[in-house]
C-alpha positions in Angstrom: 193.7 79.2 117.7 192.7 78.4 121.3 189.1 77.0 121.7 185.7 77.6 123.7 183.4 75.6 125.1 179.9 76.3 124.0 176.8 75.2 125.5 173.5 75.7 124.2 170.5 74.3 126.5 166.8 74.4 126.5 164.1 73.0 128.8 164.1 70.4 126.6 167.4 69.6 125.8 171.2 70.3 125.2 171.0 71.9 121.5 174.9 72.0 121.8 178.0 71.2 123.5 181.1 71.5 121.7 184.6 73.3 121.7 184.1 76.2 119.1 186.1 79.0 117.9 183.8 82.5 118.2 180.6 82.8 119.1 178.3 85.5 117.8 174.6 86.1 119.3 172.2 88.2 120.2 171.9 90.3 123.5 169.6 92.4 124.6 172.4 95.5 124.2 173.0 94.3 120.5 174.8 91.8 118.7 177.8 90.3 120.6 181.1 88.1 119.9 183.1 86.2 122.4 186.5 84.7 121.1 189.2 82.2 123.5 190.3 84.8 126.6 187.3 87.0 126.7 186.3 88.3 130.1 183.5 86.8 132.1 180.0 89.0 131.2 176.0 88.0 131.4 174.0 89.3 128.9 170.0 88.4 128.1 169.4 86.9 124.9 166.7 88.3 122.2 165.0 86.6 119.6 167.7 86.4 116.7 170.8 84.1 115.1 173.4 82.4 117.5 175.8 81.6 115.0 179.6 79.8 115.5 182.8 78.7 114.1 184.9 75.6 114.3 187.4 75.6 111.7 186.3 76.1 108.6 182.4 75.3 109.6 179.7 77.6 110.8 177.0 76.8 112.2 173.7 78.9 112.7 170.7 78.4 114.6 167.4 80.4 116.1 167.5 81.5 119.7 164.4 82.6 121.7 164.8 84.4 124.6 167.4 83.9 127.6 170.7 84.6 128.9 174.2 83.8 128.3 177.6 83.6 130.8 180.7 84.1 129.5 183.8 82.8 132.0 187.1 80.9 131.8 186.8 80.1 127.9 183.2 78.6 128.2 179.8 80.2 126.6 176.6 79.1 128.1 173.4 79.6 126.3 170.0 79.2 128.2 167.2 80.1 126.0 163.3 78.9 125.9 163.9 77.3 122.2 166.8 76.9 120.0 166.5 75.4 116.3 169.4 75.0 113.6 168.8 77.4 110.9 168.7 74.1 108.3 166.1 73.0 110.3 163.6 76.0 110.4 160.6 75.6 107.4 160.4 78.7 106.4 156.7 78.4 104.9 155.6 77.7 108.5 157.3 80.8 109.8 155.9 83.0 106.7 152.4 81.8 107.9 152.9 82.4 111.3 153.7 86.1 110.4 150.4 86.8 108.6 148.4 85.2 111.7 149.8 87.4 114.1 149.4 90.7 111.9 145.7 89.6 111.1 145.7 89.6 115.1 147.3 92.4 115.3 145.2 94.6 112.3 142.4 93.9 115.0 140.1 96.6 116.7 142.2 96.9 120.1 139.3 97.1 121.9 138.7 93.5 121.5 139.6 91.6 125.1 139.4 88.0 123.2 143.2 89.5 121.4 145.8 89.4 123.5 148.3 92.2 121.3 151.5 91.6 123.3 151.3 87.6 121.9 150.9 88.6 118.9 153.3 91.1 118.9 155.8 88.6 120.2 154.4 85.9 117.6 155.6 88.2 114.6 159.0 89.3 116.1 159.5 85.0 116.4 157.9 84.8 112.7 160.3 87.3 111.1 163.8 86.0 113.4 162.8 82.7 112.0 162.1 83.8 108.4 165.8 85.7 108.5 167.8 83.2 110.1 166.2 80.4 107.7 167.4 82.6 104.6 170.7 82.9 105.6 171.3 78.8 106.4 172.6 78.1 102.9 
């Protein structure tokens, strides 16, 4: 089977550069898999699982939000964060969740809660609490 090239990059860093066999993630019109010969697209990434496959392995991490290119057998993944599924703690992220729907159980008429960073906090909370089930 012919390979891609996959690049996953933050501000930080490069989470991944390495030839790959399918890459599944998350765009904003749904779930979305690119194989060798697939034709040139962009798509925004959501919150969710970028997972892929060389060989036998699959690998699995946790994408914020972004965008993606697909062109001439390459995949390139800019997103705010990035974290390998193994990697995730999934305590932390179950915590986070009941923060931000304590915030969110709030009276909205409160201007010292800012509801849309909330809202956003518990859509991260749960991606990260679903991805980190599935790294085994």
């Amino acid at each position: 089977m012919a390979k891609l090239h996959l690049e996953v990059v933050t501000p930080e860093k490069v989470m991944v550069s390495q030839e790959v066999d399918i890459v599944v993630a998350p765009g904003t019109m749904g779930e979305f898999g690119v194989l060798e010969g697939h034709v040139p697209f962009l798509s925004g990434i959501v919150p969710g699982e970028l997972r892929f496959t060389s060989g036998s392995q699959t690998e699995r991490f946790l994408v914020t939000t972004g965008f993606s290119e697909v062109s001439d057998n390459k995949v390139s993944v800019l997103v705010d964060s990035a974290e390998k599924a193994t990697k995730i703690d999934f305590e932390r992220a179950r915590k986070a969740m009941e923060r931000a729907k304590e915030r969110l159980s709030l009276d909205r008429g409160k201007e010292d809660v800012d509801f849309l960073r909330a809202e956003a906090a518990l859509k991260r909370a749960l991606v990260r609490m679903r991805v980190s089930e599935k790294k085994a």
